[in-house]
C-alpha positions as CSV (number, residue, x, y, z in Angstrom):
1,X,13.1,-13.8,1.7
2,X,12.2,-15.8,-1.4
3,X,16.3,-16.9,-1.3
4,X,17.8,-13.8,-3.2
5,X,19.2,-11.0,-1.9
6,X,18.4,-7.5,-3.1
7,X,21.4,-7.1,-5.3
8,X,18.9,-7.5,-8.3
9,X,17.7,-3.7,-8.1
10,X,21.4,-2.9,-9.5
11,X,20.0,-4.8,-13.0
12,X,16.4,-3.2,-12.9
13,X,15.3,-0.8,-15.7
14,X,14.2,1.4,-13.3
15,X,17.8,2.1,-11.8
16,X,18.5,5.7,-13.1
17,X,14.7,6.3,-13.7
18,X,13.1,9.5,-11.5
19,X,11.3,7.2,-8.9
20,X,8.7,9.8,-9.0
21,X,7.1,8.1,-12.0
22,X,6.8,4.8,-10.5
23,X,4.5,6.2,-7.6
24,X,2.0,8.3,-8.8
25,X,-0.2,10.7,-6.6
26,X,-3.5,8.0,-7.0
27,X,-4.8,5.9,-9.5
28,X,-6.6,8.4,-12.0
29,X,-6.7,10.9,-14.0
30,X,-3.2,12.2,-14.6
31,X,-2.1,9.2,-12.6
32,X,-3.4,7.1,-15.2
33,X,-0.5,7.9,-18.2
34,X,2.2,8.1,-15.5
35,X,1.1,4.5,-14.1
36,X,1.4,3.4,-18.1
37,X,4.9,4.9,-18.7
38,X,6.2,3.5,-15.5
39,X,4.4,0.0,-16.2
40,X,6.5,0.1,-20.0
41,X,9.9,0.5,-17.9
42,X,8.7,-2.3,-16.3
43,X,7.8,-4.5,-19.8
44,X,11.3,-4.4,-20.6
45,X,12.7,-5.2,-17.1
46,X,15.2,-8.1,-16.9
47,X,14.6,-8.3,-13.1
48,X,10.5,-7.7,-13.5
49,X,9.8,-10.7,-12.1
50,X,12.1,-10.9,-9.1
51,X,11.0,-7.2,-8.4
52,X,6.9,-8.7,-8.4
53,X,8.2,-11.4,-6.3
54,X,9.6,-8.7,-3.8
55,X,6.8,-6.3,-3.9
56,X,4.2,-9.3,-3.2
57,X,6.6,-10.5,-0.4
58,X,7.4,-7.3,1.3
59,X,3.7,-6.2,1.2
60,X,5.0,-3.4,-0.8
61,X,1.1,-1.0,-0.9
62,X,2.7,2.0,-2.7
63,X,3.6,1.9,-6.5
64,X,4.2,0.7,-9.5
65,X,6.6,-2.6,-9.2
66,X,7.4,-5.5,-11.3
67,X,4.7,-4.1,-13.7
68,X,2.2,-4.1,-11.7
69,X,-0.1,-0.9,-10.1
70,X,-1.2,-1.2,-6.2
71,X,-4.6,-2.6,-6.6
72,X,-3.1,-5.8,-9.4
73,X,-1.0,-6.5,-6.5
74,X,-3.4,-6.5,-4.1
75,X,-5.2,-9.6,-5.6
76,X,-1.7,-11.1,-6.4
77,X,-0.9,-11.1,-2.7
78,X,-4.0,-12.0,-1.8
79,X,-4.0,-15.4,-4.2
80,X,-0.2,-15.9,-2.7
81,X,-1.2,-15.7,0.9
82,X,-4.0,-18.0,0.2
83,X,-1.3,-20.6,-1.8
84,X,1.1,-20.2,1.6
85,X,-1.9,-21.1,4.2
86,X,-2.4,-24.2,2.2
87,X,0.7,-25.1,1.9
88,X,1.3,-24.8,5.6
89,X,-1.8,-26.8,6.3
């Protein structure tokens, strides 16, 4: 997968975070501030892009990961599945 193994989660900001705050019960009202807090552990993430890269790879539906809430990711994976049939063609 992607050529990295998953040793990279040791290094994530989120490491001794509650995991609570990165998956929020829906996407508004109170979710709203908790998908915000969770996207700022993200900002300063050394491993934010790697953790994207997984999510987007994984197909991971639930969440907030590499900085990014359920429905940014859906048109992330989207655009990536679409760059891996052409590539394939």
């Amino acid at each position: 997968m992607l050529g990295y193994d998953e040793g990279w989660r040791a290094h994530a900001a989120c490491a001794d975070a509650d995991c609570d705050l990165f998956f929020p019960i829906g996407v508004t009202g109170p979710a709203v501030p908790q998908i915000a807090a969770a996207k700022a552990v993200c900002a300063r993430c050394d491993v934010q892009s790697t953790c994207l890269d997984f999510a987007i790879v994984t197909n991971q539906e639930y969440g907030v990961w590499g900085g990014t809430s359920e429905e940014e990711r859906r048109l992330l994976r989207r655009a990536w599945r679409a760059r891996q049939t052409r590539q394939a063609s």
